[in-house]
C-alpha beads as a LAMMPS data file, in Angstrom:
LAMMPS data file: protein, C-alpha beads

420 atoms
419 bonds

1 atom types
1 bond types

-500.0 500.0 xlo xhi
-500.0 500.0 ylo yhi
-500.0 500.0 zlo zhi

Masses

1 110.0

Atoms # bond

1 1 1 -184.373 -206.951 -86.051
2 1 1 -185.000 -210.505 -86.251
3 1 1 -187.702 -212.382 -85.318
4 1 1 -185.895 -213.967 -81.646
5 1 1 -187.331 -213.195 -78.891
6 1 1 -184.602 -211.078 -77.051
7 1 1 -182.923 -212.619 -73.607
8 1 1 -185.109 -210.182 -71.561
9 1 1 -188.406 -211.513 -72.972
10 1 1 -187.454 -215.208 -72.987
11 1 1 -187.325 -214.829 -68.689
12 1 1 -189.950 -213.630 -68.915
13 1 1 -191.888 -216.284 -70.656
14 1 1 -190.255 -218.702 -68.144
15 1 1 -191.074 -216.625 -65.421
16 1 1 -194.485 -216.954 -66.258
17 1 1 -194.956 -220.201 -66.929
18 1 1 -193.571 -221.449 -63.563
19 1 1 -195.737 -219.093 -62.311
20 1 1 -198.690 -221.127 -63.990
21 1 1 -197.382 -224.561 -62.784
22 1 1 -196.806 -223.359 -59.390
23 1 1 -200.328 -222.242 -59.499
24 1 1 -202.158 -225.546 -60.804
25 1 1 -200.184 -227.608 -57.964
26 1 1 -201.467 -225.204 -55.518
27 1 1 -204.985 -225.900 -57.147
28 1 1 -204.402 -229.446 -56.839
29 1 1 -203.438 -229.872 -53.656
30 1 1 -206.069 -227.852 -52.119
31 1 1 -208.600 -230.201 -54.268
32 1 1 -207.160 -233.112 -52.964
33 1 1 -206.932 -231.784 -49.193
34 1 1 -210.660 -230.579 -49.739
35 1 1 -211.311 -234.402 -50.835
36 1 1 -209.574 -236.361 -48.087
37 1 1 -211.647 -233.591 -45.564
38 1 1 -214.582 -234.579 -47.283
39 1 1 -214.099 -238.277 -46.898
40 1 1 -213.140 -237.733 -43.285
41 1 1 -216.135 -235.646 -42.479
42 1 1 -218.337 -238.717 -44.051
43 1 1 -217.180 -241.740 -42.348
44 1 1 -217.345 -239.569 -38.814
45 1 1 -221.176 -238.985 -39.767
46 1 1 -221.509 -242.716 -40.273
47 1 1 -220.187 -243.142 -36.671
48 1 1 -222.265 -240.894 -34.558
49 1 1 -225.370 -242.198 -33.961
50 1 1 -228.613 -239.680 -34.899
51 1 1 -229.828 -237.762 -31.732
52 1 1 -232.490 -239.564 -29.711
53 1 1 -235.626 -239.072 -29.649
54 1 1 -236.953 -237.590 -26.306
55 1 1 -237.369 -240.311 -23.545
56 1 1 -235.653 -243.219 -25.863
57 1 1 -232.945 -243.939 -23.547
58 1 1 -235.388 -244.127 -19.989
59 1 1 -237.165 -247.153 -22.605
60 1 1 -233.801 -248.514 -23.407
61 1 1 -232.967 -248.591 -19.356
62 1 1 -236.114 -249.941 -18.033
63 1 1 -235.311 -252.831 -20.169
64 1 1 -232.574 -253.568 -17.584
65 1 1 -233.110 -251.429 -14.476
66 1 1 -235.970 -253.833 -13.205
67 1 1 -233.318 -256.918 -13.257
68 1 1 -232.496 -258.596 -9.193
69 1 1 -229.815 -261.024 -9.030
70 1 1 -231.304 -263.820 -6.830
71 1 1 -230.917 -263.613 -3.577
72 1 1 -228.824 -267.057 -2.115
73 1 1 -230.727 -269.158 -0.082
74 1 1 -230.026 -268.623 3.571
75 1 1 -227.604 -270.835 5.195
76 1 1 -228.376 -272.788 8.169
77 1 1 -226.286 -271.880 10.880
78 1 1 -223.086 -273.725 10.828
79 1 1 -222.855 -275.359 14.678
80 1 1 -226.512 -277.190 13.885
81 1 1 -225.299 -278.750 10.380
82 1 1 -222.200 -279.611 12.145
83 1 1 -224.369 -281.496 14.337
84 1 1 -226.848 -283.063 12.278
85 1 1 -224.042 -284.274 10.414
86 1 1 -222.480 -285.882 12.789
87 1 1 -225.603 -287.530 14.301
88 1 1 -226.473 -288.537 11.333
89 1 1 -222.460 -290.070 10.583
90 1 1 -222.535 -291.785 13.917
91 1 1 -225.998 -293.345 14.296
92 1 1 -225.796 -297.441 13.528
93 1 1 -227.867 -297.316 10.777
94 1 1 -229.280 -295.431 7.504
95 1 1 -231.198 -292.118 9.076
96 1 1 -232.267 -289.005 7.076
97 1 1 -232.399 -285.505 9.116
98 1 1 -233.822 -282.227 8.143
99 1 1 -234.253 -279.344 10.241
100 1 1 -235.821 -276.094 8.690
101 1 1 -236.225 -272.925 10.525
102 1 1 -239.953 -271.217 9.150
103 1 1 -239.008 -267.837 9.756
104 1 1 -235.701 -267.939 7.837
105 1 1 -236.468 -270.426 5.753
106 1 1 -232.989 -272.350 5.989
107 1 1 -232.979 -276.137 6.071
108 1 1 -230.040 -278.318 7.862
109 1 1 -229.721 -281.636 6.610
110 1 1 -228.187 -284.843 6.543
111 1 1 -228.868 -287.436 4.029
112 1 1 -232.076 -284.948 3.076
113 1 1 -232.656 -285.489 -0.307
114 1 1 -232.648 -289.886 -0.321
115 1 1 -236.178 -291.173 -0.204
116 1 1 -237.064 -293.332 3.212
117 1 1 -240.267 -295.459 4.237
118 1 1 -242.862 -293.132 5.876
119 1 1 -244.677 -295.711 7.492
120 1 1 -247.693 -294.036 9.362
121 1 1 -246.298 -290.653 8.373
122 1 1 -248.171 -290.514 4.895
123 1 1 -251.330 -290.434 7.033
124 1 1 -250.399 -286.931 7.391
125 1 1 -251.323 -286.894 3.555
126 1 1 -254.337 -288.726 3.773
127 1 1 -255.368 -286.669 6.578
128 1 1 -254.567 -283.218 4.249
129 1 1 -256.955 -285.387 1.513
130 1 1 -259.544 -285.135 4.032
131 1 1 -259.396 -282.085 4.830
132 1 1 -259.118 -280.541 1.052
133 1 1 -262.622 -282.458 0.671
134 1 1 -263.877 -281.294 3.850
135 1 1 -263.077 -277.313 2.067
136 1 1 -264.322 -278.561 -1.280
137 1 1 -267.497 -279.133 0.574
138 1 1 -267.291 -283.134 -0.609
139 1 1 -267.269 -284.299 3.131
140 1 1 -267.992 -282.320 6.411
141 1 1 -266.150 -283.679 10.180
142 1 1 -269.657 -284.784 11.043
143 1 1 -270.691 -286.751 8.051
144 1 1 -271.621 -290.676 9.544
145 1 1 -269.618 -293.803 8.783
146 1 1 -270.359 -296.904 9.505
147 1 1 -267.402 -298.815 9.687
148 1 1 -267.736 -303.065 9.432
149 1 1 -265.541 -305.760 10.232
150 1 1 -264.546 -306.402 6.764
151 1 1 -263.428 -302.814 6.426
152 1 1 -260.882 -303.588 8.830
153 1 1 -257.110 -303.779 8.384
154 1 1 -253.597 -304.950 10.139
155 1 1 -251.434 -304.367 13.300
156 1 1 -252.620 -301.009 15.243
157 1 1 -256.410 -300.337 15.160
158 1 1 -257.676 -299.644 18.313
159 1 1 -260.899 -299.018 16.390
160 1 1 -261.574 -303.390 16.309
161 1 1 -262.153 -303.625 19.368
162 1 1 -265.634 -301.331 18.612
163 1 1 -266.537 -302.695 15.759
164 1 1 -268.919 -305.727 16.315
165 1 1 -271.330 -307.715 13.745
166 1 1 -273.679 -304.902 12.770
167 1 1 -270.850 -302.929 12.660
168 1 1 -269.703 -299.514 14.327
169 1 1 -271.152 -296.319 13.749
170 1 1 -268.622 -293.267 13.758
171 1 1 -267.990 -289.735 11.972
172 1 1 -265.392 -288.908 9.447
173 1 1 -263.695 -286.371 12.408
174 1 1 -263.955 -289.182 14.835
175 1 1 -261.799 -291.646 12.056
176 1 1 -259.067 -288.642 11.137
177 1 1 -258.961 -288.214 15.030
178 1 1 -258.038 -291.604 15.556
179 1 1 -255.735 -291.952 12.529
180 1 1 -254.325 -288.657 13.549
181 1 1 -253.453 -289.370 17.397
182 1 1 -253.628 -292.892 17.142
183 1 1 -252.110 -293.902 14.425
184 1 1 -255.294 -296.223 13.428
185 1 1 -254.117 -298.317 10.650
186 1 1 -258.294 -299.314 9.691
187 1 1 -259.399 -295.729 9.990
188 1 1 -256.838 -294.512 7.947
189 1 1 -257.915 -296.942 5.600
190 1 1 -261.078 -296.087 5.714
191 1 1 -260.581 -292.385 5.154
192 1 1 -258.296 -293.121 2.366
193 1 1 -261.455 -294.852 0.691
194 1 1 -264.049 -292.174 1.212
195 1 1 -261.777 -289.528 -0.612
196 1 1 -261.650 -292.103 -3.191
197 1 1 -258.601 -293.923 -2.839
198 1 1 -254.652 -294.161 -3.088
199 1 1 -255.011 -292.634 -6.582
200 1 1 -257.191 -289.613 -5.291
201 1 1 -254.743 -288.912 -2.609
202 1 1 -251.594 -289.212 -5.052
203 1 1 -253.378 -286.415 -6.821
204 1 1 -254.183 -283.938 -3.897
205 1 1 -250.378 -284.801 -3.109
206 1 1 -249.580 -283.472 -6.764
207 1 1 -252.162 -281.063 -7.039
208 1 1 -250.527 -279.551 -3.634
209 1 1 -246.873 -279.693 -4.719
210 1 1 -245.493 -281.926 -2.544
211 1 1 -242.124 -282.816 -3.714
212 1 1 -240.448 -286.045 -3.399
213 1 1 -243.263 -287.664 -1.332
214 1 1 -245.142 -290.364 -2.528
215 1 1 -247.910 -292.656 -0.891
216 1 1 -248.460 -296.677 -0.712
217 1 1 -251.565 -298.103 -0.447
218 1 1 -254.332 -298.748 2.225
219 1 1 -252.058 -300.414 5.170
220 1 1 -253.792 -303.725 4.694
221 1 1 -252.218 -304.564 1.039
222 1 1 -249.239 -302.220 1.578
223 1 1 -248.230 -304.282 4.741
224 1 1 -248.636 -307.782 3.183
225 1 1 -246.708 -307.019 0.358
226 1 1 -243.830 -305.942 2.064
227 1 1 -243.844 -308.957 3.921
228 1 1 -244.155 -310.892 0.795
229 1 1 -248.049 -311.995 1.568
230 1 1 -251.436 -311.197 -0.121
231 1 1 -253.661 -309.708 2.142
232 1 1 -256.460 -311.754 3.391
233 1 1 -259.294 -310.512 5.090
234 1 1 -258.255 -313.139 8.760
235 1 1 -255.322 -310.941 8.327
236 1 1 -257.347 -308.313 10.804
237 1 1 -258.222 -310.881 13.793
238 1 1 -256.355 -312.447 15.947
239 1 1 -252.274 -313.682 15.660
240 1 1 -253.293 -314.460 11.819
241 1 1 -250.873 -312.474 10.081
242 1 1 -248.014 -313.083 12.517
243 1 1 -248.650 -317.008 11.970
244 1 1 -248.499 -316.590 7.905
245 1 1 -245.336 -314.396 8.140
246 1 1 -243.386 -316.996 10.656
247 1 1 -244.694 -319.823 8.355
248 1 1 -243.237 -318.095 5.043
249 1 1 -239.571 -318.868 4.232
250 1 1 -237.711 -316.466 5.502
251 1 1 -235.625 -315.903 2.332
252 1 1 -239.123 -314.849 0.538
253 1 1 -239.436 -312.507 3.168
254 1 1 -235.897 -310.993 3.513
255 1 1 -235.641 -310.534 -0.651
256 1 1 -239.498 -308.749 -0.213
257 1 1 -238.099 -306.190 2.661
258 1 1 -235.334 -305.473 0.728
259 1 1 -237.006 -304.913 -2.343
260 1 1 -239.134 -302.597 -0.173
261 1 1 -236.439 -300.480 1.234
262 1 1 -234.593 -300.668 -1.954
263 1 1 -237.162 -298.794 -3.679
264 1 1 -239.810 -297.907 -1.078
265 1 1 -243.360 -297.330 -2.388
266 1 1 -244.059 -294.340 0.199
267 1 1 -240.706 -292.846 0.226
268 1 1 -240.406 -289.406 1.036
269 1 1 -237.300 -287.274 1.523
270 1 1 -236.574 -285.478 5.083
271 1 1 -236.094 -282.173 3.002
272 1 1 -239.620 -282.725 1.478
273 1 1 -240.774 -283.394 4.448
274 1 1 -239.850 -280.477 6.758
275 1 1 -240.602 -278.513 3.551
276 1 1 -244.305 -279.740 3.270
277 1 1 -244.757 -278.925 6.689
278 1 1 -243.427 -275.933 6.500
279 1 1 -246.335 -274.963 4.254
280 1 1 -248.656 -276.743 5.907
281 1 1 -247.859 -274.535 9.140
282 1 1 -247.698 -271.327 6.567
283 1 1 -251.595 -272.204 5.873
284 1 1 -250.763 -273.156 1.839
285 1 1 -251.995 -276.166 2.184
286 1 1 -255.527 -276.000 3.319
287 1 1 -258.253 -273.397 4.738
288 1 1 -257.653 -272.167 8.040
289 1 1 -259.862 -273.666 9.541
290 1 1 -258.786 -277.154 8.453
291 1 1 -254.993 -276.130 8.974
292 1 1 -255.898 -275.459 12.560
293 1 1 -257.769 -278.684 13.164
294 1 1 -255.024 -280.995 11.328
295 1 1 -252.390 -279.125 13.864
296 1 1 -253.936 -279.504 16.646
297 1 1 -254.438 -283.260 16.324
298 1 1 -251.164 -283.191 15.557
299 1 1 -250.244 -281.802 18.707
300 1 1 -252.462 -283.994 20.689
301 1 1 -250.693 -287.319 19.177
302 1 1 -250.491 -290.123 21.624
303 1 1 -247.818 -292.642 19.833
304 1 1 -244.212 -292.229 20.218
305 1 1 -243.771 -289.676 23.275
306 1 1 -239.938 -291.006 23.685
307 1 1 -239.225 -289.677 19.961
308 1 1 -238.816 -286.094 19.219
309 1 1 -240.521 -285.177 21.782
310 1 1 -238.685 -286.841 24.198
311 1 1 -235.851 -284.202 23.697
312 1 1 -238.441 -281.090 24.862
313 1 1 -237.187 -278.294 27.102
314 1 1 -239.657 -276.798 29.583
315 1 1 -241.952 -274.235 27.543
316 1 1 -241.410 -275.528 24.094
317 1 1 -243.872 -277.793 22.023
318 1 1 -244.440 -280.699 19.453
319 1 1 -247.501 -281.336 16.803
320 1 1 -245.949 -284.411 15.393
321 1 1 -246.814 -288.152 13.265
322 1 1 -244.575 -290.886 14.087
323 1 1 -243.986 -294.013 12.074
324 1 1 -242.955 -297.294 12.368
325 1 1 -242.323 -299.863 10.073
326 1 1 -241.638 -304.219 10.478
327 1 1 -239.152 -306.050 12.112
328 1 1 -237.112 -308.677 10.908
329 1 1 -235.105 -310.270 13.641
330 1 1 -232.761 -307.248 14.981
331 1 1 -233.579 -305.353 11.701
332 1 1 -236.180 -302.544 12.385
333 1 1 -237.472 -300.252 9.339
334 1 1 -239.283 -297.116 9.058
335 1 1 -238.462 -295.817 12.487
336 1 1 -239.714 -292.016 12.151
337 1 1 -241.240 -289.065 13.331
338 1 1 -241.772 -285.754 11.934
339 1 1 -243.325 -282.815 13.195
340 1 1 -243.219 -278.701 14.000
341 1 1 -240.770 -278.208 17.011
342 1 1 -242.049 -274.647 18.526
343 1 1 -240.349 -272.406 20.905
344 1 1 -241.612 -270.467 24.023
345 1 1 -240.976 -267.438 21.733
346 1 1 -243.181 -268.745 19.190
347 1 1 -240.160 -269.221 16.542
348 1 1 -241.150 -272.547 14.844
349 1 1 -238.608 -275.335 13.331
350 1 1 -240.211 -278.592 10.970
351 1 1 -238.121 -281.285 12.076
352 1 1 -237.780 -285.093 10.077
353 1 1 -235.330 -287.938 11.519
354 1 1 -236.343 -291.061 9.640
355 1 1 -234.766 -294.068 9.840
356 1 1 -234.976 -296.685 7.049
357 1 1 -233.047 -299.815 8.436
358 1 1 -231.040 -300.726 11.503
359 1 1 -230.613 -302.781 14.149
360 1 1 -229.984 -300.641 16.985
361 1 1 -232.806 -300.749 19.696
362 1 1 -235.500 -298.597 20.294
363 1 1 -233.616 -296.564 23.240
364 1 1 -230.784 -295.782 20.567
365 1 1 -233.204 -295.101 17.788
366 1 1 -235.126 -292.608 20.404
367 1 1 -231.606 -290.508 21.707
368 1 1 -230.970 -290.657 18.099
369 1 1 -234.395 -288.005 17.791
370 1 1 -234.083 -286.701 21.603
371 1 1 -230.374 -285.624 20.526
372 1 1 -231.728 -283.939 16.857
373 1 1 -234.965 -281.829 18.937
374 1 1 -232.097 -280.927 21.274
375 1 1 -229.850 -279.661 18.633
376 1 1 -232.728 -277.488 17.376
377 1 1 -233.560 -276.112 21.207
378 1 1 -229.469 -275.030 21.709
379 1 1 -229.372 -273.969 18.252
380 1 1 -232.377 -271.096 19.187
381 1 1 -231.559 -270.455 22.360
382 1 1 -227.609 -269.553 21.282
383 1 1 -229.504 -267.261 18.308
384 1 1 -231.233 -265.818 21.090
385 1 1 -229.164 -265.034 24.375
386 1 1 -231.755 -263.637 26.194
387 1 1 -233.218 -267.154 27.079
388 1 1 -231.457 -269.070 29.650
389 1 1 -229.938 -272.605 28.872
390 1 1 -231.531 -275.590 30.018
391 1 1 -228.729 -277.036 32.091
392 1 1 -231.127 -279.611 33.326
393 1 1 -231.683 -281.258 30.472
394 1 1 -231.041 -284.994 29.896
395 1 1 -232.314 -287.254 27.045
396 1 1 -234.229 -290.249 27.797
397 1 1 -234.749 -293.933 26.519
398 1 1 -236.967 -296.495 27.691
399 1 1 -234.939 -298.946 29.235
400 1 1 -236.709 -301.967 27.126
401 1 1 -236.953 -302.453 23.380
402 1 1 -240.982 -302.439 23.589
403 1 1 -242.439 -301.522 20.576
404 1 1 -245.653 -301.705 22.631
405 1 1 -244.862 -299.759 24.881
406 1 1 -243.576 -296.788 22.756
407 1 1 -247.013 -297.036 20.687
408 1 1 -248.883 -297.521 23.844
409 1 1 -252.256 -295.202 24.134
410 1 1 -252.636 -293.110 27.008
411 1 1 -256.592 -293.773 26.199
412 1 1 -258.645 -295.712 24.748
413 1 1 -260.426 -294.837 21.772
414 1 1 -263.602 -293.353 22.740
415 1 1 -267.254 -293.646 21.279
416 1 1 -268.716 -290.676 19.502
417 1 1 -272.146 -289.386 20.794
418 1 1 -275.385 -291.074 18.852
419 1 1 -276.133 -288.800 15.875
420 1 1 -280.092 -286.902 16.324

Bonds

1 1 1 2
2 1 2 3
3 1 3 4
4 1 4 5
5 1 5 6
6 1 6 7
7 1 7 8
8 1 8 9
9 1 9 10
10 1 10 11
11 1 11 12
12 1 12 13
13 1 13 14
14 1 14 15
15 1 15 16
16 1 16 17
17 1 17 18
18 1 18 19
19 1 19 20
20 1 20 21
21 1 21 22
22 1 22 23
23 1 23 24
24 1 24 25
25 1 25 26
26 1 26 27
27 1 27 28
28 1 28 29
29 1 29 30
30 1 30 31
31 1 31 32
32 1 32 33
33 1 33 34
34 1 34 35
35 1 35 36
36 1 36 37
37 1 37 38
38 1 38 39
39 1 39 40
40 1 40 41
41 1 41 42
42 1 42 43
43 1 43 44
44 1 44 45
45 1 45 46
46 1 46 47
47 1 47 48
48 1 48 49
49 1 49 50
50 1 50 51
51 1 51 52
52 1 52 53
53 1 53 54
54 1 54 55
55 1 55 56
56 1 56 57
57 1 57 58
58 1 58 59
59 1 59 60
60 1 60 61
61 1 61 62
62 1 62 63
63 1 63 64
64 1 64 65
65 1 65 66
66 1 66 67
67 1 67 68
68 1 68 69
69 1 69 70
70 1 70 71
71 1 71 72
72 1 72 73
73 1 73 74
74 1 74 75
75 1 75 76
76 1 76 77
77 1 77 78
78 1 78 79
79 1 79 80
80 1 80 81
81 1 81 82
82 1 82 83
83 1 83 84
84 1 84 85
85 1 85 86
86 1 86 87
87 1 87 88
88 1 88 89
89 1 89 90
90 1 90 91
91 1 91 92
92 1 92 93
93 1 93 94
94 1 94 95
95 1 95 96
96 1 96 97
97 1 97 98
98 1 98 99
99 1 99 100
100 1 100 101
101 1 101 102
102 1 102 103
103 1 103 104
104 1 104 105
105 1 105 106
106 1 106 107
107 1 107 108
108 1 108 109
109 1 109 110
110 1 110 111
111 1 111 112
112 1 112 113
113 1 113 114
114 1 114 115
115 1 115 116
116 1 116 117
117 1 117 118
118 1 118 119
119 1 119 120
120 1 120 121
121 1 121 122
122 1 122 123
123 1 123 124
124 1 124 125
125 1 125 126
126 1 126 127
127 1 127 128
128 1 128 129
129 1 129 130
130 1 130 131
131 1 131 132
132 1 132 133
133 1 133 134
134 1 134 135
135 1 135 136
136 1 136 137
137 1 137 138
138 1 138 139
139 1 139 140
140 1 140 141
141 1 141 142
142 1 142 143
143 1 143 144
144 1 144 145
145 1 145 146
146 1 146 147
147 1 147 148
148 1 148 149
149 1 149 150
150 1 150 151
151 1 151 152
152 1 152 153
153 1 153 154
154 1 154 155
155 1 155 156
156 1 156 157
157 1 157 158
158 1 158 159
159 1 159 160
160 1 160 161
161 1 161 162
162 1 162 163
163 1 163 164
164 1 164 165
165 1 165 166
166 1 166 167
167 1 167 168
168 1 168 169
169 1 169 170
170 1 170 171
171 1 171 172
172 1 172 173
173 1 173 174
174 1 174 175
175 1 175 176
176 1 176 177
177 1 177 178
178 1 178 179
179 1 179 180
180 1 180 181
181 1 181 182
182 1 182 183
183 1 183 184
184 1 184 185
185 1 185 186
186 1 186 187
187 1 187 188
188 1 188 189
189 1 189 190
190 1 190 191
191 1 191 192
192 1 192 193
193 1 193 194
194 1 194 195
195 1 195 196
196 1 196 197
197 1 197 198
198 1 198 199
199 1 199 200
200 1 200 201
201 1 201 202
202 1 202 203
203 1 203 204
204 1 204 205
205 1 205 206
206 1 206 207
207 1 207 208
208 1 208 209
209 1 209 210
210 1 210 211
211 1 211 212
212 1 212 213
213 1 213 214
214 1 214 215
215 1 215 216
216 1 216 217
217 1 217 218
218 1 218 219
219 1 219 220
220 1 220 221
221 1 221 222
222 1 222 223
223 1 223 224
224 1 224 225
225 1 225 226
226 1 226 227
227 1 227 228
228 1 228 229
229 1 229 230
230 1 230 231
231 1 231 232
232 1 232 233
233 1 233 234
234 1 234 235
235 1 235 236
236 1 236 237
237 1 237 238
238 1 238 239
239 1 239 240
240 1 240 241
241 1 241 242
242 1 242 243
243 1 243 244
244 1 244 245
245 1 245 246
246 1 246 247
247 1 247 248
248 1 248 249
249 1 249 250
250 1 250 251
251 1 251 252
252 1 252 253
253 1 253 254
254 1 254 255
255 1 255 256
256 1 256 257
257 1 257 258
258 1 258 259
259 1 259 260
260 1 260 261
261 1 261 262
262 1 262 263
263 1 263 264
264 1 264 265
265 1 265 266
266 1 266 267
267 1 267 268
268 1 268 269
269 1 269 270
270 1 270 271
271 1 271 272
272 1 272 273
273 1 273 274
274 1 274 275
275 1 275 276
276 1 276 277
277 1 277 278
278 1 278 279
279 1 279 280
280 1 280 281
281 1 281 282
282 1 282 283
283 1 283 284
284 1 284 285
285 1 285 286
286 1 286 287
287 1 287 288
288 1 288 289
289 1 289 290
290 1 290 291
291 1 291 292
292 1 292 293
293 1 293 294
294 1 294 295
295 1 295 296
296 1 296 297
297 1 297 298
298 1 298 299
299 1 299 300
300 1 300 301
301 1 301 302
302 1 302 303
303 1 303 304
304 1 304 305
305 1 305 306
306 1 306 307
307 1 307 308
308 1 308 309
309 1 309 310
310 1 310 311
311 1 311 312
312 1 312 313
313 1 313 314
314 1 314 315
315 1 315 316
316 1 316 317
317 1 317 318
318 1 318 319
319 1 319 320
320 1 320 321
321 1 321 322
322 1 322 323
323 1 323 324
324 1 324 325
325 1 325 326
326 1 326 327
327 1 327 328
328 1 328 329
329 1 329 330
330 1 330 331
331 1 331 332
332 1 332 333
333 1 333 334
334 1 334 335
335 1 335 336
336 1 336 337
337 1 337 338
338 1 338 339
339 1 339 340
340 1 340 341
341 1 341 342
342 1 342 343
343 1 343 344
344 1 344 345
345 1 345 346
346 1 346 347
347 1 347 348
348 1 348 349
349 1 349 350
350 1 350 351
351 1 351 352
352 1 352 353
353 1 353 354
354 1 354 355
355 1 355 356
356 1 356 357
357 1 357 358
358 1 358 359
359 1 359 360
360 1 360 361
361 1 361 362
362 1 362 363
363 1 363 364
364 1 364 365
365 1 365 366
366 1 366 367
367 1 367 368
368 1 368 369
369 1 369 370
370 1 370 371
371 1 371 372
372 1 372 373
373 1 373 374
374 1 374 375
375 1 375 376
376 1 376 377
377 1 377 378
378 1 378 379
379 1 379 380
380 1 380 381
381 1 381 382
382 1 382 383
383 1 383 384
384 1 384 385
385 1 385 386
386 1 386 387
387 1 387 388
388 1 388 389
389 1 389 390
390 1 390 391
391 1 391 392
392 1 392 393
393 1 393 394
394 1 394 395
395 1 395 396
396 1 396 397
397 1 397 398
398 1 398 399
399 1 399 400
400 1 400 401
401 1 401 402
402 1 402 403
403 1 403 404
404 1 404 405
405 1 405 406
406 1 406 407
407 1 407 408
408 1 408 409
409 1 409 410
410 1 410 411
411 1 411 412
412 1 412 413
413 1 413 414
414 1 414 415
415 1 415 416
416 1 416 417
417 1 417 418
418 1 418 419
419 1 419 420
């Protein structure tokens, strides 16, 4: 027998040895399947986050749940700014309205965020100076003053006529009173010196947040100035100041007023405004008790009765400060009044129509207001159809352009009692 391995043994040995390979491919895949598991089974641990801790995700939300959008300002019902638009469009000359209703807090406006002359309306801020002392303890309504003839000023004072050589011997409540209902151009003056001046009332103003409202000077230099004078003290007597302005050339005095209303030095904007009293009515402004005195001499003022007030329906009510700036030929400037417009329901509105420059005549200038309270008045009553409309109403002018007469004083300004 030779050494051969015989046919049967030979498939045998083949038999076998696929049976090896077959084996080590099974081996391999299975290593390689167990591999690409493995890999798989990694990068899905590397995507799930690790379990939170107890109570993580109520931190994570409160980061977030305590957001508000904010709320849109309420509009003002769309019939009044219709209106006050087109009052504003039509009038012949530059006006500003605002209308804002306290209780909502909306504001209708036209022209309401320009700047216009205040005129005798910034003694509304001198007046809130006064006050702020007065609750600071600096000053008291009863303090004395005596006020002399040099401490006198220009155009409306019906203080003068009391003060004699020695002088006149008053309170500080009896002076705001007078500025305040009067319009008293010296005791404003002299109030504005007692709190310490134009530059301590600017800073009440910005201490208080006024806005875009600003403030002059006492009325004697402001008033020169725009007439392109220097104050002088004969300024206060007499027809002295109306002599020096007709004697100035009247080109000086033009390029002065326009200057002024160009970039006016107590501008104010009827949105400020309405705004400022707004918070003046909320109490913000001062104590109580000084926000009830300064409204109720605002409700007992005595100048302008044809302005916004002259638009009233029966029951409702007016604590206002007019203005009223110089006239140059048929140009008037500063024609204003501002003021808190309240209903027989109690619902209050702060109302501004100032006019900076035009040459309509007083009776237009006055509808012009009549027609913006009576806006206001159909405005509320329509929100509120349980009142009944005023059919009767009618605005009304004077029939003559007398400036006079529209500042005229339904007293005269009376003497307080001797201090013990």
């Amino acid at each position: 027998m030779s050494g051969e391995p015989t046919i049967v043994e030979a498939r045998a040995a083949r038999d076998a040895a696929q049976g090896r390979g077959a084996l080590a491919q099974r081996r391999l895949a299975v290593r390689m399947m167990a591999g690409t598991l493995g890999l798989m089974a990694l990068g899905a641990a590397l995507l799930i986050p690790p379990p939170a801790a107890p109570g993580a995700g109520e931190q994570a939300m409160a980061s977030w749940s305590s957001l508000r959008f904010p709320e849109s300002p309420p509009q003002a019902p769309s019939p009044l700014v219709q209106r006050i638009a087109e009052l504003g469009v039509s009038f012949n000359g530059r006006a500003g309205i605002a209308v804002r209703d306290l209780e909502s807090g909306w504001t209708a406006a036209h022209d309401g965020d320009a700047l216009y002359p205040q005129q005798s309306v910034s003694k509304l801020w001198v007046a809130i100076s006064v006050l702020n002392a007065v609750d600071q303890g600096a000053l008291t309504l009863d303090d004395p003053v005596i006020v002399r003839r040099d401490d006198l000023s220009i155009f409306h004072q019906p203080i003068r006529e009391h003060v004699g050589r020695q002088g006149y011997q008053t309170t500080v409540g009896a002076l705001l009173e007078s500025a305040a209902t009067r319009s008293d151009n010296a005791a404003n003056d002299v109030l504005m010196r007692l709190v310490g001046g134009p530059d301590q009332v600017r800073a009440v103003m910005t201490e208080k947040a006024l806005g875009a409202i600003s403030l002059g000077d006492e009325e004697r230099y402001f008033q020169t100035r725009i007439a392109g004078l220097d104050w002088r003290p004969e300024f206060s007597f007499g027809r002295s100041f109306w002599d020096a302005r007709a004697a100035m050339p009247q080109e000086v005095r033009r390029q002065a007023l326009e200057a002024y209303l160009q970039d006016p030095a107590d501008g104010a904007s009827p949105q400020a405004v309405v705004a400022a009293l707004h918070r003046l009515q909320a109490g913000e402004l001062l104590s109580p008790q000084s926000t009830g005195h300064l409204l109720g001499l605002m409700g007992a003022s005595q100048t302008g009765p044809k302005r916004l007030g002259g638009g009233l329906a029966e029951g409702w009510r007016l604590a206002h400060k007019t203005g009223t700036g110089q006239v140059m030929g048929a140009r008037a400037t500063g024609y204003n009044d501002v003021g808190l417009l309240t209903a027989p329901d109690g619902r209050t509105y702060a109302v501004a129509v100032l006019i900076a420059d035009t040459e309509a005549p007083i009776p237009e200038r006055q509808a012009l207001m009549q027609a913006v309270t009576r806006a206001v008045i159909e405005q509320h009553q329509a929100a509120s159809p349980l009142l009944p409309p005023d059919d009767d109403f009618a605005l009304e002018a004077l029939e003559t352009a007398d400036v006079g007469a529209d500042l005229s004083l339904r007293s005269g300004f009376p003497a307080p009692s001797p201090r013990p």
